[in-house]
N, C-alpha and C positions, 0 to 999 in steps of 0.2 A: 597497813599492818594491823590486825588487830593483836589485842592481847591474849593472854593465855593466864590460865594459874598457875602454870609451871612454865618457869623459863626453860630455855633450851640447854643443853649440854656448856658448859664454859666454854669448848675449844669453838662454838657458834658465835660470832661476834655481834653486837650490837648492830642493829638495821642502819643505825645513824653514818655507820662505816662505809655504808654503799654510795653516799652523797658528799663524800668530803677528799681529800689528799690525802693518799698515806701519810705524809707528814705530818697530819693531825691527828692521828691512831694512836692512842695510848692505854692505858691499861685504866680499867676501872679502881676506882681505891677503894670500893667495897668489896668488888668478887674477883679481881684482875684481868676480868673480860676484855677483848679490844672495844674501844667505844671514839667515839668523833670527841676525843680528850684536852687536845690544845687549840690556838687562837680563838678569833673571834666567833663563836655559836657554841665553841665546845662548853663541856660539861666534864666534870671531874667522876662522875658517876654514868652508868650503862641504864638504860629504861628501865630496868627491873629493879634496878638498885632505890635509882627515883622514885620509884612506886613505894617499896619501902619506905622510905625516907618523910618521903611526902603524909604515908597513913601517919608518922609517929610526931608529925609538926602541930597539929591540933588547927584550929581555925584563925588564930591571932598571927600567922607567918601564913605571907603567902609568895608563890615561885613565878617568876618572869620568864619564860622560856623565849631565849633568844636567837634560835635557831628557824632559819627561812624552811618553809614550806614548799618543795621542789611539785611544780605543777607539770 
């Protein structure tokens, strides 16, 4: 997937949804988008959120993304 400058519409769900269990589908806590939200790989935030997130951390924090790479 690549990125974009503007995300999609809210009722578009996060890419990450397509590789996980409905049961992991939760709502982002920044924009309430569906996103791959519980157990292990999730993420409390949707890609675009992170993207934010990530510009406003400066260089002294940095993010372990824990989520496998479906080949």
């Amino acid at each position: 997937m690549t990125s974009s400058a503007f995300p999609p519409p809210i009722s578009e769900p996060d890419p990450s949804t397509f590789t996980c269990s409905s049961s992991l589908v939760g709502p982002c806590s920044g924009c309430q988008r569906s996103t791959h939200r519980y157990g292990s790989g999730g993420l409390p935030l949707c890609h675009w959120c992170m993207t934010t997130a990530r510009e406003s951390w400066g260089t002294g924090v940095r993010f372990n993304n824990t989520r496998t790479q479906a080949n």
